[in-house]
Each structure stands twice: as C-alpha cells, then as structure tokens.
C-alpha positions in Angstrom: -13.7 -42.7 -40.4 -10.3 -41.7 -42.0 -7.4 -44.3 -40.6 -4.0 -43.4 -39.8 -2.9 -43.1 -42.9 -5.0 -39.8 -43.2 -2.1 -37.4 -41.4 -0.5 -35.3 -44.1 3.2 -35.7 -44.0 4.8 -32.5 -44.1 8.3 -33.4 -44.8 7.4 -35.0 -47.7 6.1 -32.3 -50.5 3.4 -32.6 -53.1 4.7 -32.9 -56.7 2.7 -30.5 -59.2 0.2 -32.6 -61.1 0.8 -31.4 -64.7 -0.6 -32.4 -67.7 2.0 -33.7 -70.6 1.1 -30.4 -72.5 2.2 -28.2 -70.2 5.1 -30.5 -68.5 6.3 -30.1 -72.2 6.1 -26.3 -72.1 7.9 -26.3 -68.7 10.6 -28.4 -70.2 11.2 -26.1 -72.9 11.5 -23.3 -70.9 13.8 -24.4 -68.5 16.3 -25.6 -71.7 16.1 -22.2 -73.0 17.2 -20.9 -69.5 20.2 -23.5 -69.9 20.5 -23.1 -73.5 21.6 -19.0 -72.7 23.5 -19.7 -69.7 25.7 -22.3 -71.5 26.0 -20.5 -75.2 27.1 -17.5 -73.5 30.4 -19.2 -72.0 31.4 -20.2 -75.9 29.6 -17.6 -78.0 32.3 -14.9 -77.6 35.7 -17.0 -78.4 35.4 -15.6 -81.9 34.0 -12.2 -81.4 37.0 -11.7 -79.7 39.8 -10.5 -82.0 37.0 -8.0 -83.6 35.9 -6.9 -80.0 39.5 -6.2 -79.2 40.0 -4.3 -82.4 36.6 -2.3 -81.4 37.5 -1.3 -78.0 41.0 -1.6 -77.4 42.4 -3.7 -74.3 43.6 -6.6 -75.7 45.7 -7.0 -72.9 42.4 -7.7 -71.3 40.9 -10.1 -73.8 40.4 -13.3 -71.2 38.8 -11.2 -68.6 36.0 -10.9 -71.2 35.7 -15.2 -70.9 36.9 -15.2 -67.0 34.6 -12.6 -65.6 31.4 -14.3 -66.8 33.1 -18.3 -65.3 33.6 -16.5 -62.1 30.4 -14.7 -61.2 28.5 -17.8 -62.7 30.3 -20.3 -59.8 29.6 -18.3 -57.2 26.1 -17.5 -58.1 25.6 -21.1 -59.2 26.3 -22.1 -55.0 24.5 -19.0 -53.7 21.3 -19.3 -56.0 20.7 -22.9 -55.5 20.0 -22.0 -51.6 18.3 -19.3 -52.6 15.6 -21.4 -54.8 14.4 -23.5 -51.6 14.4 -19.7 -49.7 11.8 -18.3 -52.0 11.0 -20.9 -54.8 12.9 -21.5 -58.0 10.0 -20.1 -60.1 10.8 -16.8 -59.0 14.6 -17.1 -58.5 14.5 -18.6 -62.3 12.9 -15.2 -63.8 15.2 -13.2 -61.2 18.1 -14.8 -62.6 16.8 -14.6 -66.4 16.1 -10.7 -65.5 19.7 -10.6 -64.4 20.9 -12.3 -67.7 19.4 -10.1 -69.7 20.5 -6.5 -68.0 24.2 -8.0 -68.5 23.4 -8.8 -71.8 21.7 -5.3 -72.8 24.8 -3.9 -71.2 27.4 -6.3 -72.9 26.3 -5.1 -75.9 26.2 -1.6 -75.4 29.6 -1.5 -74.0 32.2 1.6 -75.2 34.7 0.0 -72.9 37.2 -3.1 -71.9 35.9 -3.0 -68.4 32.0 -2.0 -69.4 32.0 -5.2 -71.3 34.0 -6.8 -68.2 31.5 -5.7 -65.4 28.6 -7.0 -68.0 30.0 -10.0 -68.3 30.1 -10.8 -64.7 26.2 -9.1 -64.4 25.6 -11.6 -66.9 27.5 -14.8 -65.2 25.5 -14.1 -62.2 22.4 -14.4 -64.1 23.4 -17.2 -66.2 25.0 -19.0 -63.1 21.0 -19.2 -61.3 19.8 -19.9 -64.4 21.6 -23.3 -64.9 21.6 -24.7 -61.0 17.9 -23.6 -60.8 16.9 -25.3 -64.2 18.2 -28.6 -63.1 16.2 -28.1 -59.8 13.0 -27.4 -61.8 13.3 -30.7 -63.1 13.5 -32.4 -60.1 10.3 -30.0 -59.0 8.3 -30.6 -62.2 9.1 -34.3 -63.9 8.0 -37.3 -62.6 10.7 -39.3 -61.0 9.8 -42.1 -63.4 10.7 -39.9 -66.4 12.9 -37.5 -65.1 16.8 -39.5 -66.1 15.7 -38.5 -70.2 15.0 -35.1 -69.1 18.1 -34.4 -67.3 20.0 -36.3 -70.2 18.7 -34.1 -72.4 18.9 -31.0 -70.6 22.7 -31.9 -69.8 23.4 -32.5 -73.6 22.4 -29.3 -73.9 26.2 -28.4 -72.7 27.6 -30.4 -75.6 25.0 -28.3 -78.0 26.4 -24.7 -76.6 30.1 -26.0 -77.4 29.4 -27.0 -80.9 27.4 -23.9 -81.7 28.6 -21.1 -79.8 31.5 -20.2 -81.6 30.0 -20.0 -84.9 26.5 -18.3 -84.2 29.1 -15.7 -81.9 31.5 -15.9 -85.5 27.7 -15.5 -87.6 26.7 -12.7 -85.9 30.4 -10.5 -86.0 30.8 -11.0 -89.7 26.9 -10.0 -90.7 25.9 -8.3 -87.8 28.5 -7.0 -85.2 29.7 -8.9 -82.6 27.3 -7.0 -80.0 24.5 -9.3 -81.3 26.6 -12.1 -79.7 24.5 -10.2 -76.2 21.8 -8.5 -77.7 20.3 -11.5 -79.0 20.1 -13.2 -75.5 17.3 -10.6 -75.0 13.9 -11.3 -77.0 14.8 -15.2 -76.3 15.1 -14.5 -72.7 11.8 -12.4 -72.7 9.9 -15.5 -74.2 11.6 -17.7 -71.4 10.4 -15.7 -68.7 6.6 -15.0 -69.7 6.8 -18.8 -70.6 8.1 -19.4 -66.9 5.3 -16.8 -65.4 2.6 -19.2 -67.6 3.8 -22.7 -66.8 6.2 -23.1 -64.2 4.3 -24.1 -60.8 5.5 -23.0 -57.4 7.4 -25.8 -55.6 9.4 -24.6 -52.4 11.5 -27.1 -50.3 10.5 -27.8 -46.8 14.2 -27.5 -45.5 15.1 -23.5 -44.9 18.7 -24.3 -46.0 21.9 -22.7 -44.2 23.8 -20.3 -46.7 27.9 -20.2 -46.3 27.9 -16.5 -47.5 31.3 -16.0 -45.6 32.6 -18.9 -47.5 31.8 -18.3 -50.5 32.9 -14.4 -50.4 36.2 -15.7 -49.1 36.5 -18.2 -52.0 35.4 -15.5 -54.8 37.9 -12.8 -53.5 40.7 -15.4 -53.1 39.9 -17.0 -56.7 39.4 -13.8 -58.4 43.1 -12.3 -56.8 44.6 -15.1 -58.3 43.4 -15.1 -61.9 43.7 -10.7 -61.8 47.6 -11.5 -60.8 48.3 -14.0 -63.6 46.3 -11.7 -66.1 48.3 -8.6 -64.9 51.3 -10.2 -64.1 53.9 -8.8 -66.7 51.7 -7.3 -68.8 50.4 -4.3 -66.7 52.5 -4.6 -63.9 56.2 -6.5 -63.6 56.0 -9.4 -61.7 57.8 -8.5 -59.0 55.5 -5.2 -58.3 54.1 -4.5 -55.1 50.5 -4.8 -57.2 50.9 -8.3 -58.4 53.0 -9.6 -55.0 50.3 -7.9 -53.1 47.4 -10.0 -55.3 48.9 -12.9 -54.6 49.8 -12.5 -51.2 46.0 -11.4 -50.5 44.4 -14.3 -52.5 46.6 -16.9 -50.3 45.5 -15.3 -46.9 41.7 -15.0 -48.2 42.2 -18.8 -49.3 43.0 -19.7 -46.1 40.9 -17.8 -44.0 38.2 -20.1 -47.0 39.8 -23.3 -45.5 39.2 -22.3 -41.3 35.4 -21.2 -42.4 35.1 -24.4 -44.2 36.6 -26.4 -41.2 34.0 -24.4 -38.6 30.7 -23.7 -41.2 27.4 -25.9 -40.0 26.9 -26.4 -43.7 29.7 -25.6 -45.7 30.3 -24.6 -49.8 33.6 -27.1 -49.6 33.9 -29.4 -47.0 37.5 -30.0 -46.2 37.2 -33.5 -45.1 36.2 -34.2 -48.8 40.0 -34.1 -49.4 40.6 -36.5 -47.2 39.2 -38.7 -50.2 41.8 -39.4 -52.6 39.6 -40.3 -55.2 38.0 -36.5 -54.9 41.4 -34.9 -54.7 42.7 -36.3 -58.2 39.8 -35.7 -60.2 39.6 -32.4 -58.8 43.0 -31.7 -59.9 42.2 -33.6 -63.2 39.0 -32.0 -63.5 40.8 -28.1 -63.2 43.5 -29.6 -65.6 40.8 -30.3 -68.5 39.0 -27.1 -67.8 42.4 -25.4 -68.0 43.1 -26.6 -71.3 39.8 -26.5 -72.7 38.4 -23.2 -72.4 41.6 -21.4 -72.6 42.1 -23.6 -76.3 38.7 -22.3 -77.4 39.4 -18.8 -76.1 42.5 -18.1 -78.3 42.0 -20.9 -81.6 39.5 -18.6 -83.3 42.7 -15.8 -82.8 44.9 -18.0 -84.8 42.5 -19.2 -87.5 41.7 -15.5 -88.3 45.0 -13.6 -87.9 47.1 -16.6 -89.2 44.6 -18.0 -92.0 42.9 -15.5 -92.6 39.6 -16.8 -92.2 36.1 -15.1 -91.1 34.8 -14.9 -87.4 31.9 -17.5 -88.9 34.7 -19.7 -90.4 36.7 -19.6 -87.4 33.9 -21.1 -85.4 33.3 -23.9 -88.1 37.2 -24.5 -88.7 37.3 -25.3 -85.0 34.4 -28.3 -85.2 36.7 -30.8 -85.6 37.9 -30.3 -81.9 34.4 -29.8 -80.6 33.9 -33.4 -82.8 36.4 -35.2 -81.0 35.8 -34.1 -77.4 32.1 -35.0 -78.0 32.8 -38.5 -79.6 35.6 -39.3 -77.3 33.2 -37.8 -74.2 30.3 -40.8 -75.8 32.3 -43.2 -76.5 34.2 -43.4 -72.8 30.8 -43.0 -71.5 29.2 -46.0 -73.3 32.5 -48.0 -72.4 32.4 -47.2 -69.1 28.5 -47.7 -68.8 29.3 -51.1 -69.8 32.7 -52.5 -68.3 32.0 -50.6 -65.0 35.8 -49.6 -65.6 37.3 -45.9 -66.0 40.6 -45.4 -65.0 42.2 -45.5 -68.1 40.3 -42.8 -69.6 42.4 -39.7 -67.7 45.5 -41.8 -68.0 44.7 -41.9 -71.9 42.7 -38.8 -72.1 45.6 -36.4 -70.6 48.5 -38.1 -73.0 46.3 -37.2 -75.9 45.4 -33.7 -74.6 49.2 -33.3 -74.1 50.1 -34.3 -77.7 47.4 -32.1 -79.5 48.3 -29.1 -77.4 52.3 -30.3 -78.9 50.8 -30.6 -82.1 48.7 -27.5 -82.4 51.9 -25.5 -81.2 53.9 -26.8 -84.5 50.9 -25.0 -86.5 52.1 -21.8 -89.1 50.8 -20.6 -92.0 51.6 -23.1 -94.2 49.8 -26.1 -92.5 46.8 -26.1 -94.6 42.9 -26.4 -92.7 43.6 -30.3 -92.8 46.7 -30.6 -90.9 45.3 -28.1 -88.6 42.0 -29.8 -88.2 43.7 -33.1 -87.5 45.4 -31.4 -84.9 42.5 -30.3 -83.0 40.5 -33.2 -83.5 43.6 -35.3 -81.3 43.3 -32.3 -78.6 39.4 -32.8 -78.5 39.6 -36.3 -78.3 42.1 -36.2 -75.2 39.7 -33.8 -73.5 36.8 -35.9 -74.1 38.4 -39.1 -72.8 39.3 -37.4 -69.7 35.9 -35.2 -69.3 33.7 -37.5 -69.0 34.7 -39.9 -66.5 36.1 -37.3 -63.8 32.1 -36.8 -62.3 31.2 -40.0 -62.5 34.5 -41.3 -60.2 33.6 -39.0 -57.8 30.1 -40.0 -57.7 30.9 -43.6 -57.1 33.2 -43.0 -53.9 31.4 -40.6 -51.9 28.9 -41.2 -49.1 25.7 -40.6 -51.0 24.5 -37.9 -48.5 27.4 -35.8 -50.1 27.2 -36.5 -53.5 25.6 -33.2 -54.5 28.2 -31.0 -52.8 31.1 -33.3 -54.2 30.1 -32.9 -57.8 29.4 -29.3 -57.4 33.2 -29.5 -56.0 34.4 -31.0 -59.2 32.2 -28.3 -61.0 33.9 -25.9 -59.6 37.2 -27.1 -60.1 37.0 -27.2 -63.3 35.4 -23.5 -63.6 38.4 -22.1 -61.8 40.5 -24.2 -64.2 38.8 -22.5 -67.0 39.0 -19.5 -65.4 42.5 -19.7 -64.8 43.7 -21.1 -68.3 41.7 -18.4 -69.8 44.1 -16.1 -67.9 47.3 -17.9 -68.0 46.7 -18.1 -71.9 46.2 -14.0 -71.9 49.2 -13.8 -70.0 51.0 -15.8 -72.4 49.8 -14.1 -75.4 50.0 -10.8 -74.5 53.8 -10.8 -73.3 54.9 -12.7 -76.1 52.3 -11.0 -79.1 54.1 -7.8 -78.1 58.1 -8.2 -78.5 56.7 -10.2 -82.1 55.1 -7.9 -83.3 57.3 -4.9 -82.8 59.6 -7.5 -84.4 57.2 -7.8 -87.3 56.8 -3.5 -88.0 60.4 -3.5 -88.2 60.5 -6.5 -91.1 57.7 -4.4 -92.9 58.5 -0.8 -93.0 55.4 1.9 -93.8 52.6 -0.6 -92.3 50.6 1.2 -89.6 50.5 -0.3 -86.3 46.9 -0.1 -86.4 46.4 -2.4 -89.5 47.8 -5.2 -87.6 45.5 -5.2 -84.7 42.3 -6.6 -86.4 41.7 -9.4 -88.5 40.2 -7.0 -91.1 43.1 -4.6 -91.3 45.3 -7.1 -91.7 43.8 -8.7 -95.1 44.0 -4.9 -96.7 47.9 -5.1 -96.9 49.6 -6.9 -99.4 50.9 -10.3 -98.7 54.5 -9.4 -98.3 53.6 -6.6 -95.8 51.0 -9.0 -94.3 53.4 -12.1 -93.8 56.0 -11.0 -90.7 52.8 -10.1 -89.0 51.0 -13.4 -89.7 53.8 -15.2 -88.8 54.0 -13.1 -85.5 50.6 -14.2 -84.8 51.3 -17.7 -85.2 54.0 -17.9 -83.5 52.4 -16.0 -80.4 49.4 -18.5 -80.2 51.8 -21.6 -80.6 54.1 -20.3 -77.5 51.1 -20.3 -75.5 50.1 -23.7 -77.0 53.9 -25.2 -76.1 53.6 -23.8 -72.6 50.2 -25.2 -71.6 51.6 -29.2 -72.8 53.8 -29.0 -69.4 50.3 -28.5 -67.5 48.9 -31.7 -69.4 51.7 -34.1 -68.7 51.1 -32.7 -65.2 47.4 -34.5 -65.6 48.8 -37.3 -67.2 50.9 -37.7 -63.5 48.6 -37.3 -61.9 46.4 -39.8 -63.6 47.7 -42.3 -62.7 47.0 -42.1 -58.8 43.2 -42.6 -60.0 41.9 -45.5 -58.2 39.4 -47.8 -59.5 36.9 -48.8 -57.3 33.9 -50.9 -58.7 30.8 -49.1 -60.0 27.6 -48.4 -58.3 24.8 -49.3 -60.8 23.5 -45.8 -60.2 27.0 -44.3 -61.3 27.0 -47.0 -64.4 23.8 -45.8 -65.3 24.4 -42.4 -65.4 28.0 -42.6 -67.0 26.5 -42.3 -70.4 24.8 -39.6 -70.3 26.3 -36.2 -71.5 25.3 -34.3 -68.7 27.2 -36.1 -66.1 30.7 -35.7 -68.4 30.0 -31.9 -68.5 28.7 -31.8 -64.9 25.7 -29.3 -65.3 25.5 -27.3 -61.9 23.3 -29.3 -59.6 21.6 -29.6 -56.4 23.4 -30.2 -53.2 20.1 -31.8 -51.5 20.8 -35.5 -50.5 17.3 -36.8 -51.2 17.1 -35.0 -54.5 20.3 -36.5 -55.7 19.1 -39.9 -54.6 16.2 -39.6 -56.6 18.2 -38.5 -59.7 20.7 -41.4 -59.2 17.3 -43.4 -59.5 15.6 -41.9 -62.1 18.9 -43.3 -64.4 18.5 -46.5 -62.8 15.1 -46.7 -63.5 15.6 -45.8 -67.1 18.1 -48.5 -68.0 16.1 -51.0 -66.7 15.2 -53.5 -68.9 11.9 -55.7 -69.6 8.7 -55.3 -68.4 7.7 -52.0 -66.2 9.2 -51.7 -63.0 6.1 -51.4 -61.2 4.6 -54.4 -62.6 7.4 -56.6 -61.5 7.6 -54.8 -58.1 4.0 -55.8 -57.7 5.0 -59.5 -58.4 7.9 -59.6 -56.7 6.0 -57.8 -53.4 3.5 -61.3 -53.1 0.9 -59.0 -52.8 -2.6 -60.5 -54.2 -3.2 -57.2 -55.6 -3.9 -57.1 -59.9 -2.4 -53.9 -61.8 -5.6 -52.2 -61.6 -6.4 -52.8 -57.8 -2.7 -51.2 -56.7 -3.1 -48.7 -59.0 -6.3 -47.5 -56.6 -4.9 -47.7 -53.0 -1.9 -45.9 -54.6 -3.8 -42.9 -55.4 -5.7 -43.3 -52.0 -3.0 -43.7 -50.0 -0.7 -40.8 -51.5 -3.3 -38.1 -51.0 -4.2 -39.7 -47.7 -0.6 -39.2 -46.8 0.4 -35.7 -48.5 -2.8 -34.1 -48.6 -4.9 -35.7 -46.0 -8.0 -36.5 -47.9 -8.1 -38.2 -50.9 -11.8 -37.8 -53.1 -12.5 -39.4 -56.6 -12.9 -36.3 -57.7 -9.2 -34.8 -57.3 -7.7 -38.1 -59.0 -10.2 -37.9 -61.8 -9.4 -34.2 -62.5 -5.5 -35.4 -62.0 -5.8 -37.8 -65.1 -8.1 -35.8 -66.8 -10.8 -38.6 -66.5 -14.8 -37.8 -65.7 -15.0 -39.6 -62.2 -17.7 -41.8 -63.3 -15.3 -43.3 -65.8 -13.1 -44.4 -63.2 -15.8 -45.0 -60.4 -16.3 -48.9 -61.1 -12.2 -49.6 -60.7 -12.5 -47.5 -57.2 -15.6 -50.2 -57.0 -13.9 -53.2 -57.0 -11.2 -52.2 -54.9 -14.0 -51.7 -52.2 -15.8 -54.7 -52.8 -12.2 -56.6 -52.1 -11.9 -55.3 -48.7 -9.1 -52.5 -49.0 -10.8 -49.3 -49.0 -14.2 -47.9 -48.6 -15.9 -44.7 -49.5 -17.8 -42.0 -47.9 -19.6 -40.3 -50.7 -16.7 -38.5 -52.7 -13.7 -39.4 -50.3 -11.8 -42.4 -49.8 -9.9 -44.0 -47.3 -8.1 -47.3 -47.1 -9.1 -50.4 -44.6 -7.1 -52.2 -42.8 -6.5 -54.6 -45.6 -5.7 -51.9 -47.7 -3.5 -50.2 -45.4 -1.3 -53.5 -45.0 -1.4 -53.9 -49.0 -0.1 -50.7 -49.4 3.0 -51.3 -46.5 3.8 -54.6 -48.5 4.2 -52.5 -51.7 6.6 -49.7 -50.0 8.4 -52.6 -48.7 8.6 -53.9 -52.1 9.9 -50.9 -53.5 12.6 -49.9 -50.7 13.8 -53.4 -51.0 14.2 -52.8 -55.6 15.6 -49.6 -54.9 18.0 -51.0 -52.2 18.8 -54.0 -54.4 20.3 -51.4 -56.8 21.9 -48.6 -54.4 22.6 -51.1 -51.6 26.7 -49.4 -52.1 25.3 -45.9 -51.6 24.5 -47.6 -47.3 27.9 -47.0 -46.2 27.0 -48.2 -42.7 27.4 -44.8 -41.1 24.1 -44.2 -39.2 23.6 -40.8 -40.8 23.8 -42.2 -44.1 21.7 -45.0 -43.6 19.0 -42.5 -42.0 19.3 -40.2 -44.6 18.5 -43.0 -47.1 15.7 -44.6 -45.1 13.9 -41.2 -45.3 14.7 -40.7 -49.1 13.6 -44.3 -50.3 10.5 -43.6 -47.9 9.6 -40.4 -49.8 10.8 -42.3 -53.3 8.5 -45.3 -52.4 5.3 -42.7 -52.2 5.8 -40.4 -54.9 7.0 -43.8 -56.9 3.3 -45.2 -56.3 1.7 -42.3 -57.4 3.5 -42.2 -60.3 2.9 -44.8 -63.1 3.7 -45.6 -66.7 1.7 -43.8 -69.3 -1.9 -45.2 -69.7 -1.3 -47.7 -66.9 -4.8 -46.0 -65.5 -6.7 -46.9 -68.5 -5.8 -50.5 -67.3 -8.0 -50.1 -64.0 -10.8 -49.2 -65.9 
C-alpha cells in the first residue's frame, strides 16, 4: 500500500520534464524575446537626427527614448503578476503580439507623437517580454543549471548596448531608419510560433495581489515630471500655468503613491524599504547612472553626425569605445568584487570617472579628431561601468531575503526613471540652447536655408565655410548639455560615499560576476523563486566534485550514487504527483523501462522500496533515507545562505518552505548522465 509519502503536495509545483533538445529551443526563444525588448531601448539613439529631419519635432526627440522606458517599467511590474494569473506562456506571446503592433506602427509613423504613442505600445510589449522571460527560466531550467542560463540571458543586456546603435545606424543609412521597428516583426513572428511549439504551461500556485492603484499613481506622477522638464522652456516658459500645473500634479500623484504604498497588502514599493540606508543610496546612485547613461547614448550619435560628419552606421561604431569601457569596467568590478567580497569603492570611483568623462566629452569641437573623442568616452564608459555593476548586488546583500525580488526590481526602476529623466533633461538642454546657436549660426552664414541645417545630410551639401558656424553650433549645443549633467555626477560621487559596506553573502558573491546582475534584468518578485536563483549561482561556483555526490557523503546515509538516485525519483513523484510508476521515469530520461528495471531492483532488494507491478512506493527504510538526504541538503544550502535567516520568524518560515521545495526538486534533479550510473 502507498505510505505517507504518497499525498501530492500542492504547494509545491511540478517542473516540466523537457528533453535537452527542446529545453534548448525554449532557451532560444525566450532570448529572442529579451534580445527585442532590450535592442529596442538602444536601436534608435542614431536614427534619431534623421527621424527628426523626417518628421519634424525635434523639440520632442527624447520622448521617442522616454516613452518606450516608461511604459516598459510599468508593464514590467503589472505583467510579472499577470504571468502567475494566466501562465507566462500566454502572457509571453501576448506581450510579443503587443511588441510587434508598436513596432508595425513605429514604423509607419507620419508623426512626432504617432511614433511617440508607438513607442510606448511597444515598451508595454517589450516590458512583459523581459520580466516574463526571466520567469520562463525559472519555469523551464533545472535549478541545477539554471545560474548559466540566467548569466547568459542577462548578458544579453550588455549585447543590445553594443549593437543597438549601429544595426539602428545600419539600417538609416541603407534602409531607412523605419527598419530600426519594422525589423522587430518577422523575428518576433518566429519567437512566438517558437513559444506556441515549445514553451510548456507552468502557472504559480499563489493568485498574487496586483497594486494597480500604485502603480497608476506612480506612472502618472513619473510621467508629469519627465513631460514638465521636456516642455519646460521649450514649449511652454517655465513659469506657465502648463508646466507649474505638471509639476504641482506629479507631486500630489507622488504622494498620494507613497499613502497607497504605506496602506497596499502587497505593495509595487514598499516604503519601509527606505528605512534601509543601503537601499536608499544605491537607489539614488542607481537613477544617477541611468541618468547619465541613456541620456549620453541618446544625444552622442547627434554630435558625431552633425559635428563630424559621420554616417548613422559610423555613429554607432564611433561610440564602441564607451560601450567598451562600461562593459570592461562592469567585468572587471564584478570579478573583483566576486573575489574580495568588497564593493564600496566601485560608486565612489565609478561616479568621479563618470564625472570627468562627462567634463571631458563637453570640451569636444570639431577639431578633436575620432581619437581624442574616443578616449573621452571610453573614461565616461568606464565610470558607468564601475558604478553599474555593484549597485544590485549591495542591495541584494542587505535585504531580508523574502524582499529581495521587490528590492531589486526597486533599483530597476530607479534607474529606468533616471534614464527616463536624463533622456528628458538632455532634450531640455539641447533644445533651448540648439535654438539661440543656431539662429546665431544663419546670421554668420548668409543665403543657407534653414532647412539645410536640420539634418545631418543637408548639412554635408553646403560648402565648408557655410557648413562650419553651424557645426560649431552643434557642438557646442551637445557639450552644454554635457557640462551641465557633470554637476548631477559629482552629486553621485557625494553621495557615494554614504555606501556602507557590509560583508558579502556567498549567494551575492556568486552572482556579482555575472552581467545580468550589473544591468539588473527585470525579475521576479516571488521570495522562493529568488531563493532558488540566489542558489542556482551558488551552486554553479562550487568547486570539486558534484554537489550531490558530496551531499550524499556528507548526509551518512549508506545509500551508493545509484541507490539515492532511485528513491529520489520515487519519492518526488510520490510527493508531487502521487504515484510514481517505472514507466513515467523511464519515458522522463528517455530510457526503455527494462533498461532501468534492475537498478529499481536492487533498491528493493535493500529494503527501501518495493513495487506493485508498474508503481513504486518507498518503505519505511526508504522513507527515512530519503528524510536523511533532505536534511542533508537544507543543512548545504543553509551552510551557504545561513545570512539570508535574519531571525525574524517570517523570514525564517519563508525559507524553511523554500529550502523544503529546493531539497525536492534538487533530488529530482541530477547531473547529466548521473542515471546511466544506476544502471
């Protein structure tokens, strides 16, 4: 008769048993759901003088960049609930389906605010497309494997910033820039028949409680803000009821944000978060470097072709050298810090550098040559990079671990605003000053139309002493906005140095390397599945032997390899399922049962389990075997996240129930081949 054991656990879901083939296909899907989101924050930077010369606005050039950053945070909170609501295999293809009507529409657009309203159509997509391909993972990928794949798919961040700009300069200069959308749309229609062929459906057990108030409050209040500063003498004076009115609206909607936060049963921000000093400074730091960053990518491309007269495609490669040095400097603090345990000085260094490249690159004219100018960005990439990477992986390390999802989506999203908000401030900055410079300009070069000096390509069809006040117009435009921003980096550099340094957590160490954490991918919120992912790092820096082998030695069990390897299979259907047959885990390693029938054998003949024709069950033996091994494992994966049990009694039952739920799927799993062993 079936023991104990045999009661399914409901709380405690079934992982999809897929073959490497089509774990593979799943993988590649999900990346090339990341690989659009991502591409299409970067891809327009240098489309942008041509799209401006196209359709007109340039007054709104950043909204083009800031409409797609703020419909992708929002949608990245609102979609991730929305994926344990009705499964993230649908959500995923929703979202790609979202993507692609933006895109279709971006491209198509006669307008400034067409392509505007597209952009944000397409944020929204891309948004669910990156929080619910880093769930997928944790759906899909064994736990034992799963710290590559999120590596990887987190790298693919790093990717989109070195090859946005110059497929989005590519496709200007030999297509037109609206291929910087339209080609989002047969890539995206592979993804999503891919996604209909391979991705399984997982749904979470938890119904999960949505903050909609919130997180309208916090998009109404966000977007106010960045609309004033974008408006703010350029459309309307300062002082105008308009802009005065913006401002005054976004402070009350922030506020009424911060009372919902305080009262919410599950909350987008919880306040008391800030209580935690460690939070507030790299969310400051983390808004600082998002600030500089994006709104630095946004308007280099503007310089190199206006000033040096370069190609959209050359302005994308001419800018590598800062995409170099934030990627090297982003490694190389993250192998430092993976190894010292210590990262203070990295946004305390990374903020004086950003401050002095941002100097530098506002010293650039016409006459600086492309290696001057490269050396110049490589010093502001390098600054960003040193304080990038670190900023997540602070945050991770101080707070309780049941809150380390909504933490780091916190930091996300500071950052996003940050971007959001230099990409404004920098159109602010440009516009008001590009105008009075070149009026300045027409009057130093009598008989040149003001339309020749609005593109890149009118420009080069004057002569060069007609062309030269208006160069040096442009120039001096983008390094006023340049000079302005350094005052916003010594502000980091400030605040830096309240930073405090509290010793690593080996899961934090772990994971400190990897790209993924620096650029902070959108991520789950869910306790457990955070815990797991903190594990799957640790797991994948060990050293030596397997970790199940020298859990099985270190457990004094008198099981062998082979023998643990059976009442693990036993046991986890027993427990999930509530039956376990040789059948099932034959078909599950793609095995003929008879091959594996002799190891099930001996396992019997020992005393821990028996069979009844196809099924098995575990005896009593088998059953105390099998507690001895959990035990084993709880007490390896406490040995290495002991720091995450804070001692507060939610924690600690939160993490009992995740290491419980670990310790079963962790049995189930194994390293490649090791069933060939109990054969």
């Amino acid at each position: 008769m079936p023991t104990a054991t045999a009661q399914p656990t409901a709380d405690v879901p079934a992982p999809p048993e897929l073959g490497r083939r089509r774990t593979n296909l799943v993988f590649v899907t999900i990346v090339l759901g990341m690989l659009l989101a991502a591409l299409d924050q970067t891809i327009v930077s240098t489309a942008l003088p041509t799209i401006v010369a196209d359709l007109g606005g340039g007054g709104h050039m950043a909204w083009v960049v800031t409409a797609y950053l703020l419909a992708e945070t929002v949608s990245t909170v609102l979609v991730g609930k929305f994926g344990d609501l009705f499964g993230r295999k649908v959500v995923f293809q929703l979202s790609a389906v979202v993507f692609v009507g933006g895109s279709v529409f971006a491209g198509a657009a006669n307008s400034m605010l067409m392509l505007i309203a597209a952009r944000a159509l397409q944020g929204i997509g891309g948004g669910g497309l990156m929080v619910t391909a880093m769930a997928l993972i944790a759906d899909v990928i064994p736990l034992r494997e799963r710290g590559k794949y999120q590596g990887a798919l987190g790298a693919v961040f790093g990717v989109t910033t070195v090859v946005g700009p110059t497929l989005g300069g590519i496709f200007t200069d030999h297509a037109t820039w609206r291929w910087c959308f339209y080609v989002n749309v047969p890539v995206a229609i592979v993804m999503v028949v891919m996604a209909a062929r391979t991705i399984p459906v997982v749904r979470s057990p938890v119904r999960p409680v949505i903050d909609y108030l919130g997180i309208v409050l916090v998009a109404l209040g966000a977007s106010g803000l960045v609309l004033g500063l974008e408006w703010g003498g350029n459309e309307y004076a300062w002082g105008s009821a308009v802009i005065v009115g913006l401002f005054a609206g976004s402070v009350v909607l922030l506020g009424l944000f911060v009372l919902v936060e305080l009262r919410a049963r599950e909350p987008m921000l919880p306040m008391h978060l800030f209580r935690n000093p460690v939070f507030v400074v790299c969310s400051v730091l983390s808004f600082i470097v998002g600030f500089a960053m994006l709104g630095a990518m946004t308007y280099l491309p503007t310089y190199l072709q206006y000033v040096d007269g370069v190609s959209a495609t050359m302005s994308g490669v001419r800018a590598l050298p800062m995409v170099a040095g934030l990627l090297g400097a982003s490694m190389l603090s993250g192998i430092v810090v993976s190894r010292t345990g210590r990262y203070r000085a990295f946004p305390i260094a990374g903020t004086a550098v950003m401050a002095l490249g941002l100097f530098l690159m506002s010293t650039m004219n016409a006459s600086s040559g492309p290696w001057l100018e490269s050396l110049y960005m490589f010093v502001l990439g390098v600054g960003i990079g040193l304080a990038m990477q670190v900023l997540t992986i602070a945050v991770q390390n101080t707070v309780a671990y049941h809150e380390l999802g909504t933490a780091t989506s916190g930091v996300t999203f500071f950052r996003t605003l940050g971007s959001s908000f230099g990409t404004a401030i920098f159109g602010t900055l440009y516009s008001n000053q590009l105008r009075p410079n070149l009026t300045e300009a027409l009057l130093r070069s009598p008989g040149v139309p003001p339309a020749a000096v609005q593109s890149p390509q009118g420009l080069k069809q004057l002569t060069h002493a007609q062309a030269a006040p208006v160069i040096d117009a442009y120039a001096d435009t983008v390094n006023y906005v340049f000079f302005w921003v350094v005052p916003v980096a010594l502000a980091g550099f400030v605040v830096a140095w309240f930073l405090k340094e509290v010793p690593l957590r080996d899961s934090a160490r772990a994971g400190a390397s990897d790209m993924g954490e620096g650029f902070a991918a959108p991520d789950s919120a869910e306790a457990e599945r955070q815990l797991e992912r903190a594990v799957a790092s640790v797991m994948r820096k060990e050293q030596g032997p397997p970790v199940s082998r020298r859990v099985l030695a270190e457990s004094g069990s008198p099981l062998g390899p082979a023998e643990a390897w059976t009442l693990g299979q036993i046991h986890w259907r027993l427990r999930v399922r509530g039956e376990a047959t040789l059948s099932s885990v034959a078909l599950a390693h793609r095995m003929p049962p008879e091959v594996l029938e002799p190891a099930f054998a001996r396992t019997a003949g020992a005393g821990y389990a028996f069979a009844e024709g196809d099924r098995l069950f575990l005896t009593p033996a088998g059953e105390a075997e099998i507690e001895r091994l959990g035990a084993a494992w709880r007490s390896w994966l406490s040995a290495r996240l002991e720091d995450w049990d804070v001692g507060d009694t939610e924690d600690r039952a939160l993490l009992d129930r995740a290491l419980d739920a670990m310790a079963a799927r962790l049995l189930e799993e194994d390293e490649q081949g090791q069933e060939r062993i109990a054969v």
